[in-house]
C-alpha positions, 0 to 999 in steps of 0.5 A: 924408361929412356925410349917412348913406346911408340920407337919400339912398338910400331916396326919390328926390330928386325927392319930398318928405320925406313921400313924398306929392308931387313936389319940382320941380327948378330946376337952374342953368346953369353953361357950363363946358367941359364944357357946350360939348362937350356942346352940341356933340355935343348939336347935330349929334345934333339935326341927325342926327336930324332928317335922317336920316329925309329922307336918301338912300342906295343909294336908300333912308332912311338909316334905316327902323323900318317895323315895319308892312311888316317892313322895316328900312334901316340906311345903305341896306342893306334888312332883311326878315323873312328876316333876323330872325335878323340883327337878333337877332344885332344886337340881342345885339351892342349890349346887350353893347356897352351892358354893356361900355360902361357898365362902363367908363364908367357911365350917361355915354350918357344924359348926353350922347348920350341923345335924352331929355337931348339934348332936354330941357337943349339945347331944352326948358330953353333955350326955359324959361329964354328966357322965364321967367328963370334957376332963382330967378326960374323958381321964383318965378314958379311959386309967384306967384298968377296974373297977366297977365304969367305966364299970357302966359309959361307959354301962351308956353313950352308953346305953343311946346313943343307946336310942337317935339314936334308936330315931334318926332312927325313925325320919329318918324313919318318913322322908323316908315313913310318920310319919303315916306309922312309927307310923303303924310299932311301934304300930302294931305287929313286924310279920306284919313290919319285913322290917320296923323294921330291916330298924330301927334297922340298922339306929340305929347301923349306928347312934350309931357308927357314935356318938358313934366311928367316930365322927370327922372322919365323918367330915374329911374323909367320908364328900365331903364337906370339900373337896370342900374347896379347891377349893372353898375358895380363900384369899377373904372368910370369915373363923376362921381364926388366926391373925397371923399379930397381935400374931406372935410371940407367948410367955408367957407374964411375969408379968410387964414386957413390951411384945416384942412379939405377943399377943398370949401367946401359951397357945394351949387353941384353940387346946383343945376346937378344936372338930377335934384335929387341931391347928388353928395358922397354917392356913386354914385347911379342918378339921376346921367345923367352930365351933367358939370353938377356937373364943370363948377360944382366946377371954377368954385369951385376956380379962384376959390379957387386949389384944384385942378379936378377935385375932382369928376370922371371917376374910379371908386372904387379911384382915389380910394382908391388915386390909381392910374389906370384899368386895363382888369380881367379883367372888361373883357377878358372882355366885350371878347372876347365883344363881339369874337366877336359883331361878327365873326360879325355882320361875315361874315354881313352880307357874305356875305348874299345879295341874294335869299333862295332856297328850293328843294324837292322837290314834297310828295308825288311821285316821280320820273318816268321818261322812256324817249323820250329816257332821263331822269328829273325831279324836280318842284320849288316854288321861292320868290325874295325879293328884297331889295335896293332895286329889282327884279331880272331872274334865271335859274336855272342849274344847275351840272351842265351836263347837267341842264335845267329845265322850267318849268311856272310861269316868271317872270323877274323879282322887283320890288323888296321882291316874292316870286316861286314857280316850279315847275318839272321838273329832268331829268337824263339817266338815265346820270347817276343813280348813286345814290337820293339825289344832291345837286344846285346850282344858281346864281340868276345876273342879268346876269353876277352870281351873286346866290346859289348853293343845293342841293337833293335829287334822287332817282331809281333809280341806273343800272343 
């Protein structure tokens, strides 16, 4: 390669030499195949986005963070802090997914499914180049003095810019506390949601500086993903990568004249369509999202040039070494296996979760009570019911063992939806049933002719003599 490692690896392309100040990046848009894939996987993540927040199913959000109240909805089914050990589960489920994801396939999730990129090269940069023009006539402009012309464009493009992250904030917000909540702060007077509106109004400033200032930096500074790469890539994954094998050495092609060198012509129009400012010739690097920018502008050079497509393309290491294609290592059946076990321990206890969480026990510090009138013992129980499916819910306590009856000394039959009911109650048992100290007994939390969960508790009396 024509550049020594240590040029592009010890600074960030996008400062300049001296380290002091930022390089701005004027990427160039190239519509190849790839872009129009990409559009269109960008677009209905757009529109997903932007729904699901207003979505209904099973009568809940399609998809709720209410970190506020604790409840979490995920396609309808509702999660409460009873089930934390569910989302943690989760949570530990997807990070090896993202592990075995991107040892397979590199950092392509931020190129193309990643809301930050989805946002800023489908909305932002459309809307930017819209009004100011393409990359040259974008950098002119910026370094003009100030005139009537440009002050109307740039207060044109952030205008609307804060428009879009003002909506963005509120679809943020619709996420975090309910679409319905959302809708209550926008139509009802701003002195009766002034916590609402402020959260509105400093996501939009975030959103809009992010869009509007970072960009690029969010994807290699303040984005930990990206430094995973490192770490989780090997010569096997599958990233944009340059045949160096095939275009070294690189030189302009002279008309009929037979070619010596490489097939790359050092045109650098991968380094113009780059969104983060690098130069893909010089190798992996953890500024490359995978965009397939730079697959799309090399392949438009090769065909001009009658020279094979894909001279940069989907391909790890060992295949531009080796020519061999891609095959799954040790490495991938390993995470795969993990992955595997993790999704069917989710899976089961996903299914077999029940719709109202139960804790029975034994009242702190008592005994059991002796009853000669009509020869039985009891047991003082609290009991505790939360309900967590979507509406409220009629119940009664049953116990399996036909003989034992409860006498309520605090009785509700009902938990409203998202509620908390406590019972306490006597549980009385003939004395002819006692055959040991400690007996286990288990009862059934039965609505209608639905069993919603089963449970058991400890009872204790004198055995039968």
């Amino acid at each position: 390669m024509s550049q020594s490692p240590v040029h592009f690896r010890d600074q960030l392309s996008t400062l300049t030499d001296d380290g002091k100040s930022r390089k701005w990046i004027y990427p160039r848009v190239v519509k190849g195949k790839l872009y129009r894939y990409r559009s269109v996987l960008s677009y209905f993540f757009l529109v997903l986005l932007f729904a699901a927040p207003f979505l209904k199913l099973n009568g809940e959000q399609l998809v709720l963070l209410n970190i506020l109240e604790r409840k979490f909805v995920f396609f309808g089914v509702i999660f409460w802090p009873q089930d934390f050990y569910l989302f943690v589960l989760a949570l530990l489920t997807f990070m090896v997914f993202i592990v075995l994801f991107t040892v397979v396939f590199g950092r392509v999730f931020c190129g193309w499914a990643c809301p930050q990129t989805i946002f800023l090269e489908m909305v932002f940069r459309k809307i930017e180049i819209w009004i100011e023009g393409d990359q040259h006539k974008r950098k002119k402009l910026d370094e003009a003095p100030l005139t009537t012309g440009k002050l109307f464009k740039k207060a044109l493009k952030h205008g609307i810019y804060i428009c879009i992250s003002f909506l963005i904030a509120n679809t943020f917000l619709a996420y975090l506390i309910g679409s319905a909540a959302l809708i209550k702060i926008i139509t009802e007077p701003v002195s009766m949601h002034l916590s609402g509106f402020l959260s509105i109004s400093v996501f939009t400033l975030v959103f809009y500086l992010v869009f509007s200032k970072m960009r690029e930096l969010v994807c290699t500074v303040a984005c930990p993903y990206g430094r995973l790469q490192g770490v989780l890539l090997d010569n096997q994954s599958i990233v944009v990568a340059y045949d160096d094998e095939r275009g070294e050495p690189r030189a302009k092609r002279v008309k009929e004249q037979e070619n010596q060198n490489g097939d790359c012509i050092d045109c650098k129009l991968c380094v113009e369509v780059c969104p983060t400012g690098i130069d893909i010739r010089n190798g992996t690097q953890m500024e490359c999202v995978n965009c397939t920018a730079c697959i799309d502008a090399c392949d438009m050079v090769m065909e001009k040039i009658n020279r094979p497509i894909r001279l940069i393309g989907f391909k790890s290491e060992e295949e531009i070494r080796t020519k061999r294609p891609f095959h799954i290592n040790k490495r991938i059946y390993a995470y795969s296996a993990v992955l595997l076990v993790l999704m069917s321990v989710l899976s089961y206890l996903l299914v077999t979760r029940s719709e109202v969480k139960t804790t029975i026990l034994r009242a702190g510090g008592t005994l059991y009570q002796l009853r000669d009138k009509d020869k039985t013992v009891s047991n003082l129980y609290n009991a505790e019911l939360i309900n967590k499916t979507n509406s409220s819910i009629r119940f009664k306590l049953v116990p399996e063992n036909p003989r034992a009856r409860i006498q309520y000394i605090q009785k509700q039959d009902s938990i409203a939806y998202g509620g908390v009911v406590k019972l306490t109650f006597f549980l009385i048992l003939p004395q002819d049933e006692i055959h040991k100290y400690k007996s286990e007994l288990r009862f059934k939390l039965v609505s209608g002719n639905k069993v919603l969960d089963r449970f058991e508790t400890t009872f204790i009396a004198a055995p039968n003599p």
